[in-house]
C-alpha atoms as one frame of an Amber mdcrd trajectory, in Angstrom:
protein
  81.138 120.984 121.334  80.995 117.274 120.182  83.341 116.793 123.502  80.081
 117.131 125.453  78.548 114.876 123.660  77.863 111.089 124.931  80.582 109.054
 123.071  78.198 107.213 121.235  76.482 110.178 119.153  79.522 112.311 119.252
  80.857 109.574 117.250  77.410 109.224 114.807  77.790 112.410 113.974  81.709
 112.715 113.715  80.994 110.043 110.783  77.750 111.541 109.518  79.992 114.835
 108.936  82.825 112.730 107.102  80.758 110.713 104.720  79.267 114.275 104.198
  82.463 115.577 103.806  83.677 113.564 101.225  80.771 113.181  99.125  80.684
 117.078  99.014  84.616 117.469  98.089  83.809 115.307  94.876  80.200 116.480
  94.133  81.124 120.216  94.306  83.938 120.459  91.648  82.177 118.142  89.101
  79.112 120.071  89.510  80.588 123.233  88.752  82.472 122.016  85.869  79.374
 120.366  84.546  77.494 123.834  84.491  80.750 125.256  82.572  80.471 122.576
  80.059  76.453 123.136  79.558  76.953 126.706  79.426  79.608 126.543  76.984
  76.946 124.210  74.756  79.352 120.809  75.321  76.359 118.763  75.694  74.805
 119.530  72.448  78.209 118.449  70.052  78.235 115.242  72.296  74.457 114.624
  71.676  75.518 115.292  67.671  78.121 113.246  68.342  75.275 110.280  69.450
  73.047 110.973  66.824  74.567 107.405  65.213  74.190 105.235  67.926  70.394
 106.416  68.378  69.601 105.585  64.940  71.537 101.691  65.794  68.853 101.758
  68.332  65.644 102.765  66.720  65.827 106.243  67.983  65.624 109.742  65.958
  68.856 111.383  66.279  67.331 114.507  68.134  67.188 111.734  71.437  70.936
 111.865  71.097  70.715 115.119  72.754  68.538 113.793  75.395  70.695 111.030
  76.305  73.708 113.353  75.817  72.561 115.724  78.949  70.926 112.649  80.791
  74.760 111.072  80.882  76.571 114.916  82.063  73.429 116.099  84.201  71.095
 113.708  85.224  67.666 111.935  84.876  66.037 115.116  85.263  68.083 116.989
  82.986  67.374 114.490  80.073  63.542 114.537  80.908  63.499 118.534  80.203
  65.251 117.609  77.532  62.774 115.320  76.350  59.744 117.310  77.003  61.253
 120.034  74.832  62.967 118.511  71.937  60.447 118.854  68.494  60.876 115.927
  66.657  59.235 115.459  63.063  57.379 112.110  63.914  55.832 111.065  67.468
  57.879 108.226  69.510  56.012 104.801  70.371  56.159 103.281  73.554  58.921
 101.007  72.669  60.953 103.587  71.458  60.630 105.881  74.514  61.305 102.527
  76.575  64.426 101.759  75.128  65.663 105.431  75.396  64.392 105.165  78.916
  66.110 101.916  79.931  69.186 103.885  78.415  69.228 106.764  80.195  68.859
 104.478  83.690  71.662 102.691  82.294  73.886 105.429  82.231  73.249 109.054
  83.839  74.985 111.634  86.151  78.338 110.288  85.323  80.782 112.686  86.160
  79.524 112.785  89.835  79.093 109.028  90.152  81.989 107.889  88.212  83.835
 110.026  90.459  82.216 108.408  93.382  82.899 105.182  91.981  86.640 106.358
  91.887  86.897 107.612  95.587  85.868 104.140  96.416  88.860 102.648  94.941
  87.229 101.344  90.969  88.749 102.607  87.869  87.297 105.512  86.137  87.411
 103.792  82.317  86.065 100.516  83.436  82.613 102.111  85.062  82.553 104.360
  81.696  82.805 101.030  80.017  80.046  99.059  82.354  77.503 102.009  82.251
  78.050 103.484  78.586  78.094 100.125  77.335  75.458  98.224  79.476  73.102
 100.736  78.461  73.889 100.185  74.476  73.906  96.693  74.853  70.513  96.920
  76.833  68.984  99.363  74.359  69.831  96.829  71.213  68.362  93.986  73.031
  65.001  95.838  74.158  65.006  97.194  70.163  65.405  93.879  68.644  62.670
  92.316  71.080  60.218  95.201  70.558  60.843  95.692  66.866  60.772  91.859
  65.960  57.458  91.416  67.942  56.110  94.705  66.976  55.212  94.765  70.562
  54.642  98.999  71.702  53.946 100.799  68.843  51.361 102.585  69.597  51.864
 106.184  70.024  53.713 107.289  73.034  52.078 109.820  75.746  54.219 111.400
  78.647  51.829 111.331  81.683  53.931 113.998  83.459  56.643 116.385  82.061
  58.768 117.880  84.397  57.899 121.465  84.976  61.238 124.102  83.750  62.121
 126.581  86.322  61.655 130.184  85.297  64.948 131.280  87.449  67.788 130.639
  84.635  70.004 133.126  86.487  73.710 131.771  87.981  72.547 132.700  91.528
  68.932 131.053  90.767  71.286 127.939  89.891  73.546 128.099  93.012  70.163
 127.755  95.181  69.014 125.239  93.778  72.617 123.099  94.499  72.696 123.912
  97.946  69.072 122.792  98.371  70.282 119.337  96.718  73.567 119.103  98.687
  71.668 119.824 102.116  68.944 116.925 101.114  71.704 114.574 100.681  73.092
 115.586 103.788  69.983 114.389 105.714  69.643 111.611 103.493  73.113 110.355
 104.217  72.429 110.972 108.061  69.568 109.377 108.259  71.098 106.398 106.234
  73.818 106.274 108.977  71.500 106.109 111.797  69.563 103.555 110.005  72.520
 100.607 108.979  73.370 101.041 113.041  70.747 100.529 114.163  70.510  97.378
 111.462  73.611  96.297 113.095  72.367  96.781 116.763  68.862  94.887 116.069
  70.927  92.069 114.264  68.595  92.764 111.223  71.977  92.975 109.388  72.453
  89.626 109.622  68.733  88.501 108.830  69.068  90.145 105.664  72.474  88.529
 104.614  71.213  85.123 104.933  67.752  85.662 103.416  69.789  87.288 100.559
  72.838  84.540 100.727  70.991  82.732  97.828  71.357  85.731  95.354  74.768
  87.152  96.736  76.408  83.592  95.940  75.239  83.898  92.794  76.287  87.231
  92.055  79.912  86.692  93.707  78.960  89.507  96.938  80.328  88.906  99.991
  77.668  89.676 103.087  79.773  92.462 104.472  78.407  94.922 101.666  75.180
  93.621 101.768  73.232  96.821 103.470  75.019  98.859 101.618  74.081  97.325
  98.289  70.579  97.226  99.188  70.482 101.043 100.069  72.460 102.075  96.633
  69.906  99.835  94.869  66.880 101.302  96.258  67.663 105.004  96.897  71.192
 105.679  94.885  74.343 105.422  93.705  75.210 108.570  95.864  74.408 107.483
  98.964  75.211 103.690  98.648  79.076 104.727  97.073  79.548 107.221  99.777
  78.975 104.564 102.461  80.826 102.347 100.707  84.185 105.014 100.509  83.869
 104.829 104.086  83.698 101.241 104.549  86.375 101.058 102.425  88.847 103.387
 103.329  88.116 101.812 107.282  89.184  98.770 105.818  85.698  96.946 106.285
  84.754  95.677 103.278  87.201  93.809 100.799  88.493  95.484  97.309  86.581
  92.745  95.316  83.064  93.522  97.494  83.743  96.929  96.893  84.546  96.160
  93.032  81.063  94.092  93.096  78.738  95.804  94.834  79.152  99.074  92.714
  79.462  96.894  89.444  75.737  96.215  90.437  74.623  99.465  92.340  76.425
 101.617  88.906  73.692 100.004  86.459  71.025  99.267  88.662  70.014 101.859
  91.572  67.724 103.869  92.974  65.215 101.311  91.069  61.892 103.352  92.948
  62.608 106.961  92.126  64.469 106.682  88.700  62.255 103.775  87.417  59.228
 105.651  88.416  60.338 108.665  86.616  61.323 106.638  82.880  57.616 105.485
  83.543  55.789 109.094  83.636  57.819 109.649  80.444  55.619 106.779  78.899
  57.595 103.938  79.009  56.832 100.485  79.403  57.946  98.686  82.949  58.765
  95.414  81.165  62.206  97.050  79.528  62.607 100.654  82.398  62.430  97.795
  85.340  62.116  93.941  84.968  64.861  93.585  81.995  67.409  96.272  83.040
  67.363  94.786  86.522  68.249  90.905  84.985  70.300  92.689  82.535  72.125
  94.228  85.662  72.474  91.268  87.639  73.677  89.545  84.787  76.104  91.724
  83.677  76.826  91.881  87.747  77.624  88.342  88.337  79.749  87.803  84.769
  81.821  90.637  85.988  82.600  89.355  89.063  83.597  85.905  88.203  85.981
  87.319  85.529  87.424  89.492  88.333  88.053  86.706  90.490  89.743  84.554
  87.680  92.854  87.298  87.517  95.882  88.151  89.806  95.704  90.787  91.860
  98.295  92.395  89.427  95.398  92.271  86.650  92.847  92.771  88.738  94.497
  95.886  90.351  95.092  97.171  86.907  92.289  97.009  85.010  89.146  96.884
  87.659  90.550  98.831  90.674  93.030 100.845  92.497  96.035  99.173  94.177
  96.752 101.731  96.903  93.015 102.481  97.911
C-alpha cells in the first residue's frame, strides 16, 4: 500500500511507524510489569522503604508512598496518591513544593529509563542522575524554605485528580491503549513538525539563537530540536526521536549522552510543572530552581564526560556498541 504512495510520505510514515514501533516494544512490557508490581503491593514496601529520606527532607513519611508510586507509575499516579493519603498534620506550601520538585525530578522510571537505555545511556547512571537530582534538589529547596521560613502557610490543592471508578483489568487495558494511541499521534505529528523545521531552515534559526546556552551546557546543534521537544512536551517523545537519530547514526554518542542528561531531569516543563502547581506548590522551587538545578547538573555532567576516554566514558555513561 505504502508502494503507492509518493516517495516522500511513504517514507514519513515508514518512520512515523518505526519510532512508533520502538517506543511501543519498550513501553508495553514495562507497563505490564509495572501493573504486576502495583498489584502485588511493591510500591507500598518501597514507599516504607522511603519513609527516611522524606523525613531528611521535611516530609511526613506517609509522602514516601507518594513519591514511591510517582517514581514506578507516574505524575499522575503520585497525585492520586496524594489526594488520598490521611496524614495527621496538614502540609505547607513549602513542604508540598519540595515533594513536588521531587516527584518532577524523578517519575515514570521504568518506561523512561528504559527509553534512556534504547538510546544507547546506561541504566544505573540515569537511576543515579534522576533519584539523586531529585534528593539533592529536595534538600536544597528544604534548607532555603525552612531557614527563611518562607511557605508555611497551610497548603491547599486547587485541583485533585478525579479516581476512575473502573478498577477492573479490562477497565485498565483501555485506558493503555487510549495512552499508547495518543502518543502515536503525538509522535507523528512531532515527525511532521522537525521536517518541516528542517525544510523552512527554522532548524538552523533555532541552533544559533540557542548556540549561547548549548556552549554552555556542552550540546552540540545536531540535537538541538530534539532537546527542545523532550523539554517542552516529554521525555517520551524527545528519547524516542532521539533512538532514531541515534541508531541512523545522526547525532553523536556524547549529544545523545547530553541531551537526555538534561531532557531526564527537566521535561515536559508545561504539563508536569503545571500539574505540581494545582497540587499547591510554589513555582519558585516546581519550575525556576529545578530548571537551573537541571541545567546545572546538565552542563557539570557533560564536561566530566568529555574529560574521560572513550573506554571510561563507554563504561560508565553509555553503551559501546549502540
Amino acid at each position: 500500500m505504502l508502494d503507492r504512495l509518493p516517495l516522500w510520505l511513504s517514507a514519513l510514515i515508514k518512520e512515523i511507524l518505526s519510532i512508533s514501533f520502538n517506543l511501543f516494544k519498550l513501553m508495553i512490557p514495562i507497563i505490564i510489569i509495572v501493573k504486576i508490581i502495583e498489584e502485588l503491593g511493591g510500591i507500598k514496601y518501597i514507599g516504607m522503604a522511603l519513609e527516611p529520606i522524606m523525613q531528611l527532607v521535611g516530609l511526613p513519611a506517609e509522602m514516601g508512598l507518594v513519591w514511591a508510586t510517582t517514581m514506578i507509575t507516574s505524575i499522575y499516579g503520585g497525585m492520586i496518591i496524594f489526594a488520598t493519603t490521611a496524614i495527621s498534620e496538614p502540609l505547607s506550601i513549602a513542604q508540598v513544593t519540595v515533594l513536588g520538585s521531587m516527584m518532577l525530578f524523578a517519575h515514570s522510571l521504568p518506561i523512561e529509563v528504559r527509553i534512556a537505555q534504547k538510546a544507547g545511556v546506561r541504566i544505573v547512571y540515569m537511576l543515579i542522575l534522576r533519584i539523586g537530582g531529585a534528593l539533592l534538589l529536595g534538600l536544597i529547596l528544604h534548607y532555603i524554605y525552612s531557614s527563611g521560613a518562607f511557605l508555611t502557610e497551610e497548603n491547599t490543592a486547587i485541583w485533585k485528580p478525579q479516581i476512575s471508578s473502573d478498577t477492573s483489568l479490562l477497565g485498565w487495558v483501555f485506558s493503555q491503549i487510549k495512552t499508547l494511541f495518543q502518543v502515536f499521534l503525538i509522535i507523528a505529528v512531532l515527525v511532521v513538525f522537525l521536517k518541516l523545521l528542517k525544510v523552512c531552515h527554522i532548524e538552523r534559526l533555532l541552533a544559533y539563537l540557542l548556540k549561547p546556552l548549548l556552549k554552555i551546557l556542552g550540546l552540540g546543534k545536531e540535537s538541538t530540536s530534539i532537546t527542545i521537544i523532550g523539554i517542552t512536551l516529554g521525555l517520551t517523545y524527545g528519547g524516542g526521536l532521539l533512538i532514531n537519530e541515534a541508531q541512523n547514526g545522526k547525532i553523536s554518542k556524547m549529544d545523545v549522552f547530553g541531551s537526555l542528561s538534561l531532557l531526564a531531569i527537566c521535561h515536559s516543563i508545561i504539563e508536569d510543572t503545571l500539574l505540581i502547581i494545582l497540587l499547591g506548590a510554589d513555582i519558585t522551587g516546581a519550575l525556576y530552581l529545578r530548571v537551573l538545578l537541571a541545567l546545572i547538573i546538565t552542563s557539570l555532567v557533560i564536561r566530566f564526560a568529555k574529560k574521560l576516554s572513550s573506554e571510561s566514558f563507554s563504561r560508565y555513561f553509555v553503551y559501546s556498541s549502540r
